[in-house]
PDB file of N, CA, C and O in Angstrom:
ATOM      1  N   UNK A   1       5.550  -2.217  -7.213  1.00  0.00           N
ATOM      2  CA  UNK A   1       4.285  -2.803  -6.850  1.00  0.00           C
ATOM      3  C   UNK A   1       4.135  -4.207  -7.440  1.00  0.00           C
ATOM      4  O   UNK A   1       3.013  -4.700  -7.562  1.00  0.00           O
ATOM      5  N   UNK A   2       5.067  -4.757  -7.751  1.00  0.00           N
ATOM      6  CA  UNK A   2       5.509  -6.432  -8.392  1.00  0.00           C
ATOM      7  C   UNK A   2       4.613  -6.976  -7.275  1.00  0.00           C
ATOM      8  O   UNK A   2       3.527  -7.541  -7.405  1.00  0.00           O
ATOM      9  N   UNK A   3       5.149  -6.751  -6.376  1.00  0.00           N
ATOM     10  CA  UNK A   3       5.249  -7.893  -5.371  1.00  0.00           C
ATOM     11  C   UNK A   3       3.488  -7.909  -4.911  1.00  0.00           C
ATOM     12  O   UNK A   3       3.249  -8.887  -4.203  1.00  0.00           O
ATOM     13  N   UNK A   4       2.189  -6.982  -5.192  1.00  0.00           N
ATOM     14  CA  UNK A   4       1.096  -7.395  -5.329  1.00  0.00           C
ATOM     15  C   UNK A   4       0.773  -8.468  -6.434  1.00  0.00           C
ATOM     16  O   UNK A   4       0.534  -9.640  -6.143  1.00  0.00           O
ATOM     17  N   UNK A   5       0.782  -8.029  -7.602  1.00  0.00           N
ATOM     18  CA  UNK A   5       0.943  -8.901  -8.834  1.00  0.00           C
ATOM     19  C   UNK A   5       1.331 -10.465  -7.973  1.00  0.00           C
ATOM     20  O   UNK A   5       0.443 -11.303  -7.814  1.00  0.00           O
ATOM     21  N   UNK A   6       2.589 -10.669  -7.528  1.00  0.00           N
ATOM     22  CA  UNK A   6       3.092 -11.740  -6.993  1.00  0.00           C
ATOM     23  C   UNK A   6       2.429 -12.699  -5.998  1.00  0.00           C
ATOM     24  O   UNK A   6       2.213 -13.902  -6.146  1.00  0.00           O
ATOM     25  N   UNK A   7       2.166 -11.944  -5.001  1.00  0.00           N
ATOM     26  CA  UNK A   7       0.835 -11.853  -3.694  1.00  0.00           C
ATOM     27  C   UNK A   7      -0.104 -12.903  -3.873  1.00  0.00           C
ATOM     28  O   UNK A   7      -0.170 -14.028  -3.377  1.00  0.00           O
ATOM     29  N   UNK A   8      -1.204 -11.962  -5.136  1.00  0.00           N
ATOM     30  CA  UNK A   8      -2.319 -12.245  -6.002  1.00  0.00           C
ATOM     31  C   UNK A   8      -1.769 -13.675  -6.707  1.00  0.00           C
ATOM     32  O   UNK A   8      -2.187 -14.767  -6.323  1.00  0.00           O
ATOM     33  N   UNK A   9      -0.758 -13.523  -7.811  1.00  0.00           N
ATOM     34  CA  UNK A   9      -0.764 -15.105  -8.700  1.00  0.00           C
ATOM     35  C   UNK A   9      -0.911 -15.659  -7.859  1.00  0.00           C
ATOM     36  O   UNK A   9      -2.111 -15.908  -7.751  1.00  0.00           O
ATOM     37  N   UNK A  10       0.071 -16.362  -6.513  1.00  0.00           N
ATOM     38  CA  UNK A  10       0.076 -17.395  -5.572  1.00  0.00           C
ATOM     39  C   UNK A  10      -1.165 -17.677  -4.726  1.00  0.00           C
ATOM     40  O   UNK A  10      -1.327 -18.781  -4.207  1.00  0.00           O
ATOM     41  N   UNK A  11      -2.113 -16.596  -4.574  1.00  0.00           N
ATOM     42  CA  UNK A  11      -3.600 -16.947  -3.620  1.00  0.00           C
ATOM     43  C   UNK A  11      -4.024 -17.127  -4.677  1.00  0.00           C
ATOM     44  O   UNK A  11      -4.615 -18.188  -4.472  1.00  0.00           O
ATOM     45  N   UNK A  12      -4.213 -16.867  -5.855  1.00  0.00           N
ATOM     46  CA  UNK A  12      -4.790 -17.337  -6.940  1.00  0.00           C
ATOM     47  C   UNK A  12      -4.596 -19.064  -7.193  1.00  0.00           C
ATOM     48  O   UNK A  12      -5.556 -19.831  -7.122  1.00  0.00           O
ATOM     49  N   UNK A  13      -3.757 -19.334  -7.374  1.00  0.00           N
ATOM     50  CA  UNK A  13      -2.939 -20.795  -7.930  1.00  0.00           C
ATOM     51  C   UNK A  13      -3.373 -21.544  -6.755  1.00  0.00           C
ATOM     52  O   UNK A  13      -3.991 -22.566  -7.054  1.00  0.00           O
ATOM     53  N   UNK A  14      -3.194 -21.282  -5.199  1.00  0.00           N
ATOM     54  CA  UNK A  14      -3.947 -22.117  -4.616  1.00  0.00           C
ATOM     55  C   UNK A  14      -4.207 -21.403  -3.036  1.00  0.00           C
ATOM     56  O   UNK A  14      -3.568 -21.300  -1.989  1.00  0.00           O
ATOM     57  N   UNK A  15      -5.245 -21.085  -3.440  1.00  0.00           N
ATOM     58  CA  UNK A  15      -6.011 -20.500  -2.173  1.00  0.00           C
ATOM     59  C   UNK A  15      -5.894 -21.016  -0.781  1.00  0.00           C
ATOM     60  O   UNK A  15      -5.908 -20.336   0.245  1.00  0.00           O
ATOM     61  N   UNK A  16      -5.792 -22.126  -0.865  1.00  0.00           N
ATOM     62  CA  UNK A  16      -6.049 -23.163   0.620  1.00  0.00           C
ATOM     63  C   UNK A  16      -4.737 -23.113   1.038  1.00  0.00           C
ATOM     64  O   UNK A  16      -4.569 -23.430   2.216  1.00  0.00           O
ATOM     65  N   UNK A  17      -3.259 -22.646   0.081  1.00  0.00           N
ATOM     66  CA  UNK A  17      -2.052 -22.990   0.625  1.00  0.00           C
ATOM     67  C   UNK A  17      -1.737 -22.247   1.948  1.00  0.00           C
ATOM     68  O   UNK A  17      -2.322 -21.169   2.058  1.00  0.00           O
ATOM     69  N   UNK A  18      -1.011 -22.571   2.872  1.00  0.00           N
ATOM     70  CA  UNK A  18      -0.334 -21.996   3.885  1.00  0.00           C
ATOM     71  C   UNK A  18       0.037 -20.642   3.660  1.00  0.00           C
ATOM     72  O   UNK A  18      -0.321 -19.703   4.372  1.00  0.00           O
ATOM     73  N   UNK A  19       1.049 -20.531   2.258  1.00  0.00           N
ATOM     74  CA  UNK A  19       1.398 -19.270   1.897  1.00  0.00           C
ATOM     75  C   UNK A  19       0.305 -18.466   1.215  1.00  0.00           C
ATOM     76  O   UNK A  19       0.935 -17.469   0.859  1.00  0.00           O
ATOM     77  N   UNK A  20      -0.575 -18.344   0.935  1.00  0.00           N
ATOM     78  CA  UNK A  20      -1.697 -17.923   0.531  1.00  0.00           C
ATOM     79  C   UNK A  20      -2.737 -17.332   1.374  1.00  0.00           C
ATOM     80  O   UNK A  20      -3.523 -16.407   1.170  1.00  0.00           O
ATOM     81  N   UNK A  21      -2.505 -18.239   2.546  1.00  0.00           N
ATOM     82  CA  UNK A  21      -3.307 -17.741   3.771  1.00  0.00           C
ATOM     83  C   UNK A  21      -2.807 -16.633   4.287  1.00  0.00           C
ATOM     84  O   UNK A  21      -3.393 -15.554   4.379  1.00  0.00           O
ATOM     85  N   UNK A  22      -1.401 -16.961   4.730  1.00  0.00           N
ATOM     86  CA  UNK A  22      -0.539 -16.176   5.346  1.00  0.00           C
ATOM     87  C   UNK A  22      -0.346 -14.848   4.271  1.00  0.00           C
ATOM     88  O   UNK A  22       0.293 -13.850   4.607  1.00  0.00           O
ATOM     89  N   UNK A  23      -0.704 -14.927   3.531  1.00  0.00           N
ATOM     90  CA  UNK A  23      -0.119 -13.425   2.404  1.00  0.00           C
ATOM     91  C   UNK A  23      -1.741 -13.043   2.263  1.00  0.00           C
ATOM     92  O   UNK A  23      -1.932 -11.828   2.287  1.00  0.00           O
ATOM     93  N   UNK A  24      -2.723 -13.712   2.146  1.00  0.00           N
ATOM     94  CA  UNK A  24      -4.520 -13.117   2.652  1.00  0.00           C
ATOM     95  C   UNK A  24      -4.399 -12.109   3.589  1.00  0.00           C
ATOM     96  O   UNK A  24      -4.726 -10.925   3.668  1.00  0.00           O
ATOM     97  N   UNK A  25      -3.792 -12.981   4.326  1.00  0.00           N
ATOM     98  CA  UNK A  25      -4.181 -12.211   6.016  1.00  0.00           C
ATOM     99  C   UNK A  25      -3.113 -10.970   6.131  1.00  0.00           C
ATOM    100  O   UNK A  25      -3.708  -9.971   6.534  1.00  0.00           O
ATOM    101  N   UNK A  26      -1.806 -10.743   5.914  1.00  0.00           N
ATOM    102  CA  UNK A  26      -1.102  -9.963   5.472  1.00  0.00           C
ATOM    103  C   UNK A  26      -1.587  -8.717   5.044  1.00  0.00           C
ATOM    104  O   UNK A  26      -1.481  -7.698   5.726  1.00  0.00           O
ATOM    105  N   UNK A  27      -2.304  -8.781   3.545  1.00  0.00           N
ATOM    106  CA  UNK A  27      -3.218  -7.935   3.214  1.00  0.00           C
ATOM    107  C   UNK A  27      -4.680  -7.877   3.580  1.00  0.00           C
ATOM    108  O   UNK A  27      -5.129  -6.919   2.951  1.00  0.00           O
ATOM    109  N   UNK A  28      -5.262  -8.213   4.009  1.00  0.00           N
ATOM    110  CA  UNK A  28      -5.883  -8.001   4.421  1.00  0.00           C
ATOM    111  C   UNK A  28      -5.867  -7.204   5.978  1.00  0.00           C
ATOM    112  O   UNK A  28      -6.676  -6.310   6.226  1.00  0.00           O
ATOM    113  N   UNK A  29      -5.039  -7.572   6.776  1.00  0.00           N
ATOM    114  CA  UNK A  29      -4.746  -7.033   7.965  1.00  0.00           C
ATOM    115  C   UNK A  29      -4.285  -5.386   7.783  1.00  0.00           C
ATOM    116  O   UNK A  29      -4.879  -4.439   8.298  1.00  0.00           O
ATOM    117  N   UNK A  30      -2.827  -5.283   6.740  1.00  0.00           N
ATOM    118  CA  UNK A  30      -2.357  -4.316   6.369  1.00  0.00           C
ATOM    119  C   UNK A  30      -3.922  -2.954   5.712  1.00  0.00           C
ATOM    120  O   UNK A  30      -4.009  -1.805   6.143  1.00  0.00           O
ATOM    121  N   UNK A  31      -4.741  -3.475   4.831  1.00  0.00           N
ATOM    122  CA  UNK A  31      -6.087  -2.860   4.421  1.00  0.00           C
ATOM    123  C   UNK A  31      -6.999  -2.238   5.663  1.00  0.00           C
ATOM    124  O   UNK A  31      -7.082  -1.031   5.887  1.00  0.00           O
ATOM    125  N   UNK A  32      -7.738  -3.380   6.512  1.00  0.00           N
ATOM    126  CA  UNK A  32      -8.079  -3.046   7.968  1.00  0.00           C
ATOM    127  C   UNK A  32      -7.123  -2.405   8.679  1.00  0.00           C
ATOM    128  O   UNK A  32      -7.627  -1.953   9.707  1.00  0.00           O
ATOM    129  N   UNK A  33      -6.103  -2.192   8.603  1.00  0.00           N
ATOM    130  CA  UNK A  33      -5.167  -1.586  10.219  1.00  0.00           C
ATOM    131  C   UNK A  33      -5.699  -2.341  11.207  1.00  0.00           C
ATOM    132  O   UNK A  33      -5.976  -1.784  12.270  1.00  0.00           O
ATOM    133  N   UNK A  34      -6.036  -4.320  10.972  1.00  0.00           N
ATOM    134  CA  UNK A  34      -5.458  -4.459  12.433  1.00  0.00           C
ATOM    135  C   UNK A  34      -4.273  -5.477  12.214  1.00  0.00           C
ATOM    136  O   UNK A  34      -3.798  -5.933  11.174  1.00  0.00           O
ATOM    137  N   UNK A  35      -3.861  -5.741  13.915  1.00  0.00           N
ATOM    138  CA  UNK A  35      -2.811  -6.791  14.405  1.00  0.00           C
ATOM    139  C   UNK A  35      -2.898  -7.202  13.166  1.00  0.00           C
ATOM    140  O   UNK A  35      -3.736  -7.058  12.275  1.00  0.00           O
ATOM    141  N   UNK A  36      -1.753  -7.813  13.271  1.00  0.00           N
ATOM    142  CA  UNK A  36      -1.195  -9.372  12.149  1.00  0.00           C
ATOM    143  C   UNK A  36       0.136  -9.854  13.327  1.00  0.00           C
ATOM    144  O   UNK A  36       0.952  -9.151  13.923  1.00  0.00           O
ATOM    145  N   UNK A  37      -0.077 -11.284  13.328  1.00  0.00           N
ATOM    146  CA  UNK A  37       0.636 -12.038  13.900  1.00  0.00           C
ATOM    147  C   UNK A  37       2.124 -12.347  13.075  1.00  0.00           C
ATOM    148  O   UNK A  37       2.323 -13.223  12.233  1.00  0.00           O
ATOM    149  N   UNK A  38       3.166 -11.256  13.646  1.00  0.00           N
ATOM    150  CA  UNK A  38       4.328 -11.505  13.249  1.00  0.00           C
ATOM    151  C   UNK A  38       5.133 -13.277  12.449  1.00  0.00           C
ATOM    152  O   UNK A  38       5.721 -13.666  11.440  1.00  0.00           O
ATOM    153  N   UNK A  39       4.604 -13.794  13.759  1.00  0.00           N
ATOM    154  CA  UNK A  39       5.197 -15.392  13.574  1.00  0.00           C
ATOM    155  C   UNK A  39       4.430 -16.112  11.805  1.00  0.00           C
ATOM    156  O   UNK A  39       4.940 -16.959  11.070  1.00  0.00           O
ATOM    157  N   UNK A  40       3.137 -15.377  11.630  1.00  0.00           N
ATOM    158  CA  UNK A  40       3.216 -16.126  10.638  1.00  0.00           C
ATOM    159  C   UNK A  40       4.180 -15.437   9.514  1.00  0.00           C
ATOM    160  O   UNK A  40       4.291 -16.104   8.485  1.00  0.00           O
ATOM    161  N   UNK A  41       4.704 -14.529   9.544  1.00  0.00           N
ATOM    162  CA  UNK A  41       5.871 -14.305   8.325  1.00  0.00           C
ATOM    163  C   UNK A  41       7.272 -15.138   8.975  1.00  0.00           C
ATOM    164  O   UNK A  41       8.298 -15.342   8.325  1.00  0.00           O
ATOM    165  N   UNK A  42       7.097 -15.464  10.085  1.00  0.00           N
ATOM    166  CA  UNK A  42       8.334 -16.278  10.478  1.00  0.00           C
ATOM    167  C   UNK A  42       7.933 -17.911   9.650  1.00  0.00           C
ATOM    168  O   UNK A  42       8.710 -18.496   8.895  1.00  0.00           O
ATOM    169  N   UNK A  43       6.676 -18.351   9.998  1.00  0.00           N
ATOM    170  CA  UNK A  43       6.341 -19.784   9.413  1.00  0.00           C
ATOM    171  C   UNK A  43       6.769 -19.944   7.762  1.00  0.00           C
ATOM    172  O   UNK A  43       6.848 -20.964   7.078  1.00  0.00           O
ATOM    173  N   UNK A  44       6.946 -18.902   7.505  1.00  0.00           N
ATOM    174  CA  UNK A  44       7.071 -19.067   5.722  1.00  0.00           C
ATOM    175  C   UNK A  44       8.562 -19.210   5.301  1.00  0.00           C
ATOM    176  O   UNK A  44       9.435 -19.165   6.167  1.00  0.00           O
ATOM    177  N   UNK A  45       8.881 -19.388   3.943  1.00  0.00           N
ATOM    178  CA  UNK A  45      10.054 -20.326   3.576  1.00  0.00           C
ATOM    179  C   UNK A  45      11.137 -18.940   2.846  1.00  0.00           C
ATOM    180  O   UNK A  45      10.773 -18.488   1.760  1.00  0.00           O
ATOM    181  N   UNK A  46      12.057 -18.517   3.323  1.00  0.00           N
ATOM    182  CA  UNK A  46      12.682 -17.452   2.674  1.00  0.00           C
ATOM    183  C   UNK A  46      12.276 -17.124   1.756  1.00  0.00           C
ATOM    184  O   UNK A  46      11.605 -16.185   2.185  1.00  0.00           O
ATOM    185  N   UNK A  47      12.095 -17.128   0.598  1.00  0.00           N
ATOM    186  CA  UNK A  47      11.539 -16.720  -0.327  1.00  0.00           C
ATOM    187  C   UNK A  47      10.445 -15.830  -0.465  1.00  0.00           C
ATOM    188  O   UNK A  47      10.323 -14.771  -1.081  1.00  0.00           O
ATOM    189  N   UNK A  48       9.545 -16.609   0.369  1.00  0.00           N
ATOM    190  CA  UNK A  48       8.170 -15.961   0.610  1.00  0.00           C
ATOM    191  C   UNK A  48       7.902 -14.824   1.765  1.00  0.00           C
ATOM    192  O   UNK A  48       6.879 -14.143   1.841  1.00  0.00           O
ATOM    193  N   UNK A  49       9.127 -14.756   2.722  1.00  0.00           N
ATOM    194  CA  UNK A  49       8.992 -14.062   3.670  1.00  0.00           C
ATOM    195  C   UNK A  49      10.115 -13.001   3.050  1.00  0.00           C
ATOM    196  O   UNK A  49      10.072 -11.860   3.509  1.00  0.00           O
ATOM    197  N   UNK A  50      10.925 -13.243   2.232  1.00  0.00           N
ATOM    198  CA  UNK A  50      11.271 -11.602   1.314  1.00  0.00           C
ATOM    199  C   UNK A  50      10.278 -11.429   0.595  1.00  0.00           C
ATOM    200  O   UNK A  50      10.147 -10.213   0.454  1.00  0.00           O
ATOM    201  N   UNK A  51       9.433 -12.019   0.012  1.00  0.00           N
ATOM    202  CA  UNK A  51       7.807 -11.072  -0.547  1.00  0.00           C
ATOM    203  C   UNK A  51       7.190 -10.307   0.262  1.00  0.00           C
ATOM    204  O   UNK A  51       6.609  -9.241   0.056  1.00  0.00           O
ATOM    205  N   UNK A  52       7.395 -11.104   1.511  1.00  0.00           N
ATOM    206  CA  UNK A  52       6.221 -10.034   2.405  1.00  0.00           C
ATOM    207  C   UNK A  52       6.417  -9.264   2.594  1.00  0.00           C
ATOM    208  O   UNK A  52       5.629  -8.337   2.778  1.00  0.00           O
ATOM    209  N   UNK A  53       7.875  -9.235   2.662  1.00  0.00           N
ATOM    210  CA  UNK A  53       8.914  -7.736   3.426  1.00  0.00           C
ATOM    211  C   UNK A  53       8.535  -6.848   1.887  1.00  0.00           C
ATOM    212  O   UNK A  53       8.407  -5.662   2.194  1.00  0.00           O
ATOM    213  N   UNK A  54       8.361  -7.008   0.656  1.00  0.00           N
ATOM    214  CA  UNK A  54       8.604  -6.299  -0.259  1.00  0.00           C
ATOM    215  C   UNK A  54       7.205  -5.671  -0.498  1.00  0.00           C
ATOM    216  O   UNK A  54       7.018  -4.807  -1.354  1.00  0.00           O
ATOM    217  N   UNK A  55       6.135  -6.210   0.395  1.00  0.00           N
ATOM    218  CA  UNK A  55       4.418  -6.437   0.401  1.00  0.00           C
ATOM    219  C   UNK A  55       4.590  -4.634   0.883  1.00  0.00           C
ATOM    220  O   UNK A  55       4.362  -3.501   0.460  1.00  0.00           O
ATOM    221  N   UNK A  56       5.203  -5.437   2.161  1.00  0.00           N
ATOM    222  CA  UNK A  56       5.165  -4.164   3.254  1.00  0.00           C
ATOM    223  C   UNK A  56       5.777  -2.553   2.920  1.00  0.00           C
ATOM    224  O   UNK A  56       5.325  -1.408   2.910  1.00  0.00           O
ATOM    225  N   UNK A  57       6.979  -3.179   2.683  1.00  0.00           N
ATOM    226  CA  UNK A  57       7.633  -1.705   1.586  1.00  0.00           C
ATOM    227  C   UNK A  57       6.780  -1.308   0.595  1.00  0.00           C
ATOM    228  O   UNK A  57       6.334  -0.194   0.869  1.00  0.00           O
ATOM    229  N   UNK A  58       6.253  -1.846  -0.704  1.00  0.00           N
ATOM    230  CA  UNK A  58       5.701  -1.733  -1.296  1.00  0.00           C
ATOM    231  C   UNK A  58       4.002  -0.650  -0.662  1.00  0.00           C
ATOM    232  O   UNK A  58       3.755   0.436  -1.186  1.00  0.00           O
ATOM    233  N   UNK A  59       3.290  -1.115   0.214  1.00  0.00           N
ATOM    234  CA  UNK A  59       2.240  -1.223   0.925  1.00  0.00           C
ATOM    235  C   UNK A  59       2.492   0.427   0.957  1.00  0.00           C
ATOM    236  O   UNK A  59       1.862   1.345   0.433  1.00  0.00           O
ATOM    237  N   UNK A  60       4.011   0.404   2.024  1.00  0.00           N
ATOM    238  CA  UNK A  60       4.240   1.553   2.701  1.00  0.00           C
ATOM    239  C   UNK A  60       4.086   2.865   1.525  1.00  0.00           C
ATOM    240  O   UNK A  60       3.422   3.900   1.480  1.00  0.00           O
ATOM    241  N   UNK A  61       4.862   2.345   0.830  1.00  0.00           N
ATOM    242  CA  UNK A  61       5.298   3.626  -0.786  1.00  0.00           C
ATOM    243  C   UNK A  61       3.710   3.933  -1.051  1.00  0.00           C
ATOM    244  O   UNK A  61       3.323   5.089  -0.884  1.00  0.00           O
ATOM    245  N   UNK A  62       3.036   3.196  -1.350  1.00  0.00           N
ATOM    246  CA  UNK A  62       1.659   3.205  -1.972  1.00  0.00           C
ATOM    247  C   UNK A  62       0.941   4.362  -1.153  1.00  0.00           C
ATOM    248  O   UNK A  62       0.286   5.266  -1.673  1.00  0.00           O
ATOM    249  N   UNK A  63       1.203   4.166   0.446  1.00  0.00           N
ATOM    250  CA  UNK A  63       0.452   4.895   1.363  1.00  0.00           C
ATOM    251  C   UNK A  63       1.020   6.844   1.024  1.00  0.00           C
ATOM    252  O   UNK A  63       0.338   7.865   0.936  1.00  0.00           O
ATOM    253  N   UNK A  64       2.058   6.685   0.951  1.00  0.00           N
ATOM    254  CA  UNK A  64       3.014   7.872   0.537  1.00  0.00           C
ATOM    255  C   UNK A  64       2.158   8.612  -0.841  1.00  0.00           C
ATOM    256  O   UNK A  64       1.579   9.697  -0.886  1.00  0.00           O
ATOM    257  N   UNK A  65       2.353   7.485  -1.985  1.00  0.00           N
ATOM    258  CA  UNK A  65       1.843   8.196  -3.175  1.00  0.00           C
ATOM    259  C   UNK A  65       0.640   8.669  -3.009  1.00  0.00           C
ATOM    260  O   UNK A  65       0.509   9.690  -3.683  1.00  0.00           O
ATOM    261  N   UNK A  66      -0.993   8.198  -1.988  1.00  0.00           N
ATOM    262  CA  UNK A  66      -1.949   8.874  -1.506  1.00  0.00           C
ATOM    263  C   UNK A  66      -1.549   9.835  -1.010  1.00  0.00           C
ATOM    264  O   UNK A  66      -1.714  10.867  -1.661  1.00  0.00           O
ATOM    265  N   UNK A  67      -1.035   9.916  -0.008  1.00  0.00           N
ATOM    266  CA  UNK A  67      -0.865  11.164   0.845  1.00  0.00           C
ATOM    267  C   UNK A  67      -0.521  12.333  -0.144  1.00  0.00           C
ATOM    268  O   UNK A  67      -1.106  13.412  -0.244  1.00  0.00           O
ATOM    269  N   UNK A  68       0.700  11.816  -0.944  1.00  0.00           N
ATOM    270  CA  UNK A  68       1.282  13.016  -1.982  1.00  0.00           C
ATOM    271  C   UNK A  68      -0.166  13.481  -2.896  1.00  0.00           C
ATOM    272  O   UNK A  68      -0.585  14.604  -3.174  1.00  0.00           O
ATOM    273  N   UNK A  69      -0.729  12.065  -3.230  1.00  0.00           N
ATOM    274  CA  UNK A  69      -2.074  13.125  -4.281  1.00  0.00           C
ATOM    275  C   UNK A  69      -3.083  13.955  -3.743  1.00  0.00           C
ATOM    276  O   UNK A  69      -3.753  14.826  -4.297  1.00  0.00           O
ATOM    277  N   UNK A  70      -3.088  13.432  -2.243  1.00  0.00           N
ATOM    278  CA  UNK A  70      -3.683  14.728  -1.290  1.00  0.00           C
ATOM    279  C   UNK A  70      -3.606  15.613  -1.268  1.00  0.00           C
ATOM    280  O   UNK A  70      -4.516  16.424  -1.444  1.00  0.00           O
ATOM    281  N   UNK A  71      -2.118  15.904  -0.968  1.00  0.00           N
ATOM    282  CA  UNK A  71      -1.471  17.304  -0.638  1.00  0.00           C
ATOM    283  C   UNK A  71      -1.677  17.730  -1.997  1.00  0.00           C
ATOM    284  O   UNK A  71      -2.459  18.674  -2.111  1.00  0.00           O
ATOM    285  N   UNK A  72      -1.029  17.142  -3.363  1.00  0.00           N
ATOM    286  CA  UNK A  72      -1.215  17.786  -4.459  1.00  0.00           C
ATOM    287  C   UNK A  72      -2.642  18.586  -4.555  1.00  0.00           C
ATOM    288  O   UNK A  72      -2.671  19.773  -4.879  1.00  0.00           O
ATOM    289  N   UNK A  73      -3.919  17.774  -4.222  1.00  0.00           N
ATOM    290  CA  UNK A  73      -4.876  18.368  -4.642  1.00  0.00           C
ATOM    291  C   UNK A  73      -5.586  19.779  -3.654  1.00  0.00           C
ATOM    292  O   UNK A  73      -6.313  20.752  -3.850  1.00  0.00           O
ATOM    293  N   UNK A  74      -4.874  19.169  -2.586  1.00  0.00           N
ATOM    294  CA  UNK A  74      -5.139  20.580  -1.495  1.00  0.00           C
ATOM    295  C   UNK A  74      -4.776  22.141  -2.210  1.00  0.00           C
ATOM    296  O   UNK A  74      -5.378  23.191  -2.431  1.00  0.00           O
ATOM    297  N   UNK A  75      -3.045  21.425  -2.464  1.00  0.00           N
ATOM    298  CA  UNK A  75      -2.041  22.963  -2.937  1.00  0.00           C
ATOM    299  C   UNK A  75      -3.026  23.302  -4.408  1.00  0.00           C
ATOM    300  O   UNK A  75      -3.271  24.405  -4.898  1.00  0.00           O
ATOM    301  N   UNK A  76      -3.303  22.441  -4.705  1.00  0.00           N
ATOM    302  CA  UNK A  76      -3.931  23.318  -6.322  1.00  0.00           C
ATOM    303  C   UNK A  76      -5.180  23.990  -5.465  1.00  0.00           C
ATOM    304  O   UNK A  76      -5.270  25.202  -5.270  1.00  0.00           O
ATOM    305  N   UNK A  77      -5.860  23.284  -5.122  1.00  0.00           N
ATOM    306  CA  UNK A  77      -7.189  23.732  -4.665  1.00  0.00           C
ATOM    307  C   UNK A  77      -6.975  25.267  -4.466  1.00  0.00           C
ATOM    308  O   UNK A  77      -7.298  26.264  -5.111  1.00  0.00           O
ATOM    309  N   UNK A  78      -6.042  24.956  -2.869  1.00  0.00           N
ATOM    310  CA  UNK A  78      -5.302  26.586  -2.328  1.00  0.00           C
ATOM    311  C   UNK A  78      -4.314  27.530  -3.153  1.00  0.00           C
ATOM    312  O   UNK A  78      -3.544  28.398  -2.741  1.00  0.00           O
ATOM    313  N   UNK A  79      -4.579  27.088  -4.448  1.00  0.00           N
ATOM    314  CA  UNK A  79      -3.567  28.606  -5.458  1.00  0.00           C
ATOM    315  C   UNK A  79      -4.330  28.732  -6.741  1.00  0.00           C
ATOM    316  O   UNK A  79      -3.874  29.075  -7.832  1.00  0.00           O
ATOM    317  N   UNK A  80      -5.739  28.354  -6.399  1.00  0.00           N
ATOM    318  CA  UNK A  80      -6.447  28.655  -7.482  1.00  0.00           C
ATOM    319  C   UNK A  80      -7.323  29.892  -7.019  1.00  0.00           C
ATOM    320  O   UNK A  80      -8.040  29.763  -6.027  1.00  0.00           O
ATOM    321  N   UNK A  81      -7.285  30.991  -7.660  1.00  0.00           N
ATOM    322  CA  UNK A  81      -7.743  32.308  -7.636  1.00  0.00           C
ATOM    323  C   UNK A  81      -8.428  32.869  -8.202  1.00  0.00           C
ATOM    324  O   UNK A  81      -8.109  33.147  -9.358  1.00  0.00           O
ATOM    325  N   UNK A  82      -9.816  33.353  -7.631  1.00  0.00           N
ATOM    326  CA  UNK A  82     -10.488  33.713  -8.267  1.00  0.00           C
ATOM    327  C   UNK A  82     -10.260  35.393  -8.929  1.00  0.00           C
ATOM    328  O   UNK A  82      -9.581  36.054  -8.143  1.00  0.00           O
ATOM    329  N   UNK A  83     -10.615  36.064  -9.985  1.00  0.00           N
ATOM    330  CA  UNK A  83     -10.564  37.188 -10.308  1.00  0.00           C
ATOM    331  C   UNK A  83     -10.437  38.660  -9.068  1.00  0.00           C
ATOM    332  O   UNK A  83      -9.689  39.638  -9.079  1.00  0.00           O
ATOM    333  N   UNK A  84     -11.320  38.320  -8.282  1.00  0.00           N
ATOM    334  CA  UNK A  84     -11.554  39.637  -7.167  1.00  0.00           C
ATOM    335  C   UNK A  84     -10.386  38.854  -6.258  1.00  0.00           C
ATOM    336  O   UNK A  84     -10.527  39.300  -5.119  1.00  0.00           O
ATOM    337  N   UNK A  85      -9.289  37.878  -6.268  1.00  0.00           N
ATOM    338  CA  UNK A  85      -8.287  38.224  -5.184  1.00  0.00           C
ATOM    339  C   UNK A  85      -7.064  37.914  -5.555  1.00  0.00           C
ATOM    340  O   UNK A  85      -6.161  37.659  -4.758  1.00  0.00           O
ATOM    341  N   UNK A  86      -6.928  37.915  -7.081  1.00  0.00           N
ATOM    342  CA  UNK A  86      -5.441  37.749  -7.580  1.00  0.00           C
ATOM    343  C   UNK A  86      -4.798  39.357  -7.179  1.00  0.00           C
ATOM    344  O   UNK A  86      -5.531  40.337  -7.308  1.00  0.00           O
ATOM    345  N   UNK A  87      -3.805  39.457  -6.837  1.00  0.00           N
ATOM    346  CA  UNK A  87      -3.070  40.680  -6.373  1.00  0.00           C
ATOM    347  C   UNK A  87      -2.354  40.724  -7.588  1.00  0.00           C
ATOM    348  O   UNK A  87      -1.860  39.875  -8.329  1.00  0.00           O
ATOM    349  N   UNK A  88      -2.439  41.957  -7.582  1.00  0.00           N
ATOM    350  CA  UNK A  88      -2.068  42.798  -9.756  1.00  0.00           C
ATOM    351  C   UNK A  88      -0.921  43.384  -9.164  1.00  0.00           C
ATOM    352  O   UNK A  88      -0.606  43.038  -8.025  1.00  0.00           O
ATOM    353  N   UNK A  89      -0.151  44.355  -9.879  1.00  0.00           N
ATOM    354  CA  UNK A  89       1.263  44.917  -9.122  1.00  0.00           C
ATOM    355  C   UNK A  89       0.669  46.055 -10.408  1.00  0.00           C
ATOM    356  O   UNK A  89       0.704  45.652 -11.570  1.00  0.00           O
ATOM    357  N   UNK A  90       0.320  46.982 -10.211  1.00  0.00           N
ATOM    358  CA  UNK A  90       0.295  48.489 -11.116  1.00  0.00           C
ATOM    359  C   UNK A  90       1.405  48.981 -11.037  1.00  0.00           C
ATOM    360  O   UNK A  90       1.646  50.052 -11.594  1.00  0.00           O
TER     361      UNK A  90
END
């Protein structure tokens, strides 16, 4: 998750930059679920367009680790037992 940290310093340092815009809108688009215009990760300078790619991976994993604390909290939810339906073995 570097590559937020990374994201953030650079819109930080200068907001108005090209790459700043373009990595705004990035996240921001990615947050909303809408469109994002491919070409602007084409307008950016190698460097910055392997951040984005690492935005996106990154983005993706993040979405995963929710889902997993979901399910985690479902499965506990569903194997927690109350007294009248734990099954005993006499």
């Amino acid at each position: 998750m570097r590559s937020f940290k990374k994201v953030k310093k650079i819109i930080e340092i200068n907001p108005n930059s090209a790459d700043a815009k373009a990595f705004g809108q990035l996240i921001m688009s990615l947050e909303t679920e809408q469109d994002f215009p491919l070409q602007t990760l084409y307008d950016l300078n190698a460097a910055e367009f392997d951040l984005a790619l690492e935005v996106l991976k990154d983005w993706r994993l993040g979405r995963f680790y929710i889902g997993k604390a979901k399910v985690f909290d479902a499965s506990k939810n569903s194997t927690v037992q109350t007294p009248n339906t734990q099954n005993t073995m006499k």
